[in-house]
N, C-alpha and C positions, 0 to 999 in steps of 0.2 A: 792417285785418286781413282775412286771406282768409278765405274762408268753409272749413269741413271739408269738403265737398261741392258737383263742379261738375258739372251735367249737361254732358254730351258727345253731338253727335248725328255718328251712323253715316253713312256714305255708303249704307247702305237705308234710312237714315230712321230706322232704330230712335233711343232717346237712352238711353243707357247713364247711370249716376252715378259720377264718378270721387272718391273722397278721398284727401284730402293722405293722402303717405306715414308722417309722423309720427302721424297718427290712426289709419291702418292698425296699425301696429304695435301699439297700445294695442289693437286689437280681436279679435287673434289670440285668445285664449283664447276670446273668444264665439264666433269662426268655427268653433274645434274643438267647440264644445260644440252650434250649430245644425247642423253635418256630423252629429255622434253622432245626434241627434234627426231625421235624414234631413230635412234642409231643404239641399240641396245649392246654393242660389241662391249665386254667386261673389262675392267679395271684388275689385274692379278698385280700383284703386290707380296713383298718378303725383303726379309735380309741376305745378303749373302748368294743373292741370287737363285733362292730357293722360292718358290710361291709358297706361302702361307694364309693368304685370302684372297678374298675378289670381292668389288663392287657390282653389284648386277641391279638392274630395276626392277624395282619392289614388285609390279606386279609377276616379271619373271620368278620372283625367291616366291611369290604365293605359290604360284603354278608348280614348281619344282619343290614345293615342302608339301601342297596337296599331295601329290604324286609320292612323295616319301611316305607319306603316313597313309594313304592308302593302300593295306596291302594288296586288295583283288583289284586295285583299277579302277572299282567302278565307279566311286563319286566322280575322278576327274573325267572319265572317260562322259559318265550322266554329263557332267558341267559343258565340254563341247558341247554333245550333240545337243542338250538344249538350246546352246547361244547361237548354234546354224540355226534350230527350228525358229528362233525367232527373230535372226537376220538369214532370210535366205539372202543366195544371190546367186552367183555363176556355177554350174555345175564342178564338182571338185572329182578327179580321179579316184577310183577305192584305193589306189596306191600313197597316194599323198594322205587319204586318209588313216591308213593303215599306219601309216608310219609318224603320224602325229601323235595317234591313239598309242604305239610303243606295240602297235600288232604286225606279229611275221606273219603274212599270208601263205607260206610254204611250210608251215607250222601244222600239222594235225590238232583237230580242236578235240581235247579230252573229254571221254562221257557224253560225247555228239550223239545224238539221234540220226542222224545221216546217216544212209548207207556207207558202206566201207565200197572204196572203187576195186573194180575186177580185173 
């Protein structure tokens, strides 16, 4: 018998855990229930131990389909920084910003107006 779960390793290395499809199905109710509970860790799923999909919470697939179909960034990017302007709170790092936004700060910004450094 196959096992419910086969580790799968990434071409970064990382190892992901794939369950049979048949198990998945049985697990749905608990995925919605650990989504509600803000545990967003995904659901990967295949035959054969292969992944072939994921369950993720719907508003992460919004946020990751914005982002696909924006090619220059900027709607998602506009969509943060409005929802900070209208919930401030604690001061955030430009590093954790940077890297929310999908911005390298060691990155040269093209067609800048900035001086070039000397």
């Amino acid at each position: 018998m196959d096992s419910e779960e086969t580790p799968y390793l990434l071409p970064d290395g990382d190892r992901v855990w794939v369950i049979r499809t048949s198990t998945a199905a049985g697990l749905l109710p608990q995925m919605l229930d650990r989504f509600r509970a803000n545990q967003p860790e995904p659901l990967i799923f295949g035959d054969s131990g292969q992944p072939e999909a994921v369950v993720i919470p719907f508003d992460l697939w919004r946020r990751l389909d914005a982002l696909a179909t924006d090619e220059e960034g900027f709607d998602a990017t506009y969509a943060v920084v409005r929802e900070r302007l209208a919930n401030p709170g604690r001061s955030i790092p430009i590093e954790e910003v940077a890297e929310e936004l999908g911005l390298n700060l060691d990155e040269p910004v093209p067609d800048s107006d900035l001086p070039k450094p000397q």
